[in-house]
N, C-alpha and C positions, 0 to 999 in steps of 0.2 A: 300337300299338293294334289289337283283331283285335275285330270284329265281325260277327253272322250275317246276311247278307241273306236273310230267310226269303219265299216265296211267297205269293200267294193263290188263292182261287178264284173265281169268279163262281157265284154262286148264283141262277138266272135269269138272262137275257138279252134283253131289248126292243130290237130297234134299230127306231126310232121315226121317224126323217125323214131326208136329206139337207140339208148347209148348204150354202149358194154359196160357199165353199171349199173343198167336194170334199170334205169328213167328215162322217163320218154322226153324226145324234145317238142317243142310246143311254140305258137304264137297264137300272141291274143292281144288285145287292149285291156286294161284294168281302168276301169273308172268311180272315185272314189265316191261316197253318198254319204250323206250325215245320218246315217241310221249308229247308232253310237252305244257301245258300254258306257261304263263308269267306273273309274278306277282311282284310287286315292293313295297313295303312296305317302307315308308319315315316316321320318326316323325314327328309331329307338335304340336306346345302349345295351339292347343284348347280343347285337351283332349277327341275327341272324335274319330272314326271312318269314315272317310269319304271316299265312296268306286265310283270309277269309275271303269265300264265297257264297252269291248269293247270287237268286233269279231262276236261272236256267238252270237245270240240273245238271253239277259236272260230280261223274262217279271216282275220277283221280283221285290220287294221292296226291295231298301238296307239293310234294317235291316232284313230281311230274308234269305240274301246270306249268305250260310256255312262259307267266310271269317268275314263277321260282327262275326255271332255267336263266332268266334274264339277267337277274340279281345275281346268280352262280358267275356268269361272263365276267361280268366285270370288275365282284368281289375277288374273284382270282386274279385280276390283272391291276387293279386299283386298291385292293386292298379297303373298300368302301367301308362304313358302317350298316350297321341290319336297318329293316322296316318292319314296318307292317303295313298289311296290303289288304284291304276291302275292294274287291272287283263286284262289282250289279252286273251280270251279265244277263243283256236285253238279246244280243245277236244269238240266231242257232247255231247250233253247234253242227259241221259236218254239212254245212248245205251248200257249200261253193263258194261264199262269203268272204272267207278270209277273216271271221270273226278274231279266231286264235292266235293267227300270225298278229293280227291288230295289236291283240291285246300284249305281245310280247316285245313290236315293237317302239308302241308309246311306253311301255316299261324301262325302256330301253332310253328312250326318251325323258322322261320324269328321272328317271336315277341321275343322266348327265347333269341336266339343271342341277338337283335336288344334291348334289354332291359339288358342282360348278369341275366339272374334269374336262370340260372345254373343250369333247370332240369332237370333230369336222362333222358332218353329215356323209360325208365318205366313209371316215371311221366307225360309223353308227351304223352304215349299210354292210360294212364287212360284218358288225358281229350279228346282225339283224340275219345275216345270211347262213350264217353258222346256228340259230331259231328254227330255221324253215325256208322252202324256197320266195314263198309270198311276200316272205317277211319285209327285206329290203326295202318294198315297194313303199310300207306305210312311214320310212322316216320320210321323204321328201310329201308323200301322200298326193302325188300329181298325178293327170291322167297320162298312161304311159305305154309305148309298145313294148310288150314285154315278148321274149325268146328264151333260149335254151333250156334248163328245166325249168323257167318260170322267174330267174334270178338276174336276167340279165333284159335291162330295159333303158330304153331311152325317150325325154318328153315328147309329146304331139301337142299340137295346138288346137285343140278341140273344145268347144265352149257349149254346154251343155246348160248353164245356168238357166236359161229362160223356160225349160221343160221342169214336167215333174215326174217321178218313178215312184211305180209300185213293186214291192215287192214280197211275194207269197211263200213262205215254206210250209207246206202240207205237214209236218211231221214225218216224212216218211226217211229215213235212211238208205243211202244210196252207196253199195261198197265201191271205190275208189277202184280198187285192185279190177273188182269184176267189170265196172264200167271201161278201162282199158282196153277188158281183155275181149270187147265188142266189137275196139275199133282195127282197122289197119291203116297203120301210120301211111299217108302220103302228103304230098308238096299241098302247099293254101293256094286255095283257090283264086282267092284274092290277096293284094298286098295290102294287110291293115293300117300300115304307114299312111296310107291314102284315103283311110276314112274321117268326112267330112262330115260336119253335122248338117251344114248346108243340103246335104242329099238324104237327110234323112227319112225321107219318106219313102225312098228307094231302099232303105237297106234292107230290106227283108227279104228281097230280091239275089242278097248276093252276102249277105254276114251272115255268116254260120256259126254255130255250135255243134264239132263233131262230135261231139259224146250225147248230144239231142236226143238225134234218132234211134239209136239203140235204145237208149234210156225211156225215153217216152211209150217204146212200143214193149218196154217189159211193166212200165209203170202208168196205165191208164190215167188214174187221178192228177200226176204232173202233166201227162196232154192235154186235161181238161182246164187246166189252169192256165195254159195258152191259151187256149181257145177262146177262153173268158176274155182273156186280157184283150184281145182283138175286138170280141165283141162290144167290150165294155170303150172301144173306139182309141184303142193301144197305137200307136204311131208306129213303133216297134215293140215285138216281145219276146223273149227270148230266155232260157234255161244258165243260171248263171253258174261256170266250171262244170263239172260230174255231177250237181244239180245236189242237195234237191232241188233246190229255192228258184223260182223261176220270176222275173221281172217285165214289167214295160212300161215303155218311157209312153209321156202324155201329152199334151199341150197343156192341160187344165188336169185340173186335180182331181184324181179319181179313186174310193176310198177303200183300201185294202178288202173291207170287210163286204162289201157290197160283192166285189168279184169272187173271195170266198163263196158267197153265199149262191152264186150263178152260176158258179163251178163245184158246188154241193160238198165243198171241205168244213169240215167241220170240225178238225185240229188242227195243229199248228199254229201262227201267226204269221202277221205283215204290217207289210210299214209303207205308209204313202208321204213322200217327202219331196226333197229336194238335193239335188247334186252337189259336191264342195268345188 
């Protein structure tokens, strides 16, 4: 069985409080892009997990990769048979993406089929939840307003299909912990509930990325990868999560590697596509 764990974006970024467990709470919109791994998920009668990787360089141990953990879920509750797992991983790692959660929740996915345990997509967001907080998001895979640590979200009706997105990750790594520790939590400015694609051309106006502005003004080279995106005639552009990987939407297709090139990056990747 071989399925695409594809990405998303964050479309705005509120981080709104701190909980007494040390996570912040947050709203944002997540919107999903066909920018995509590759993952193949086969049986085998040794009963265990056994994961190859390939593409992006991941320095884990197998039994640390979000797809083990995924297999471990449900093997303890279902009693499953083992695979073997060949991941292509095309997404970066650690750029705001939601690569990782992806790839754990169509894991998550493929086992159900690939076993027929017939569970809800409810049941699939609980253990997708117990993964990571992003995870949840990719069984249903819709665009969605998401709250609390990032776990808890309900659909919007927002139609993005006729635009195209670019999106840039410099190579550069961005620590999570420190980009927090930039912001201070208050109320959103706007109610994301309320974003339209209709008014797209306004949103730059009023959608934010609190973790932006910090971020861009300790990391030159991601400002400049805005700056591109705009020049290069961006409708919207914007820094996707704690960043690195920074995006904008297009009318017309516009080619990753052009805006690299106008905004003087010279690692990393990008991906010029289209929205799911």
């Amino acid at each position: 069985m071989i399925v695409f764990p594809n990405c998303k974006i964050n479309i705005g970024l509120s981080i709104t409080g701190k909980r007494s467990d040390g996570f912040h709470t947050l709203e944002s919109v997540f919107a999903p892009v066909n920018w995509c791994d590759v993952l193949e998920v086969v049986h085998n009668d040794q009963g265990n997990c056994h994961i190859e990787v390939f593409g992006e360089q991941v320095t884990m141990l197998p039994e640390e990769n979000i797809v083990f953990k995924a297999h471990a879920l449900l093997q303890k509750d279902f009693n499953i048979g083992g695979v073997n797992v060949q991941l292509m991983k095309h997404l970066p790692s650690g750029a705001g993406l939601g690569g990782g959660s992806s790839d754990g929740s169509f894991m998550l996915r493929a086992l159900n089929d690939l076993f027929e345990l017939k569970l809800t997509s409810l049941q699939l967001q609980t253990y997708a939840a117990q993964l990571g907080s992003d995870c949840p998001f990719f069984i249903e895979n819709k665009s969605c307003f998401v709250t609390g640590r990032g776990e808890v979200f309900e659909p919007i009706s927002m139609d993005l299909s006729s635009f195209y997105v670019t999106i840039i990750h410099p190579g550069i790594h961005v620590n999570t912990g420190k980009a927090f520790s930039w912001i201070t939590p208050k109320p959103a400015a706007f109610d994301l509930r309320d974003l339209n694609a209709g008014d797209i051309f306004s949103w730059k106006k009023y959608v934010i990325n609190d973790f932006e502005a910090p971020v861009l003004e300790h990391f030159p080279a991601i400002a400049s990868i805005k700056t591109a995106m705009y020049e290069a005639g961006a409708i919207y552009a914007s820094m996707s999560g704690s960043g690195s990987a920074v995006y904008g939407i297009f009318s017309e297709k516009m080619e990753a590697s052009d805006i690299m090139k106008s905004a003087q990056i010279t690692s990393g990747r990008g991906y010029t596509g289209k929205f799911l």
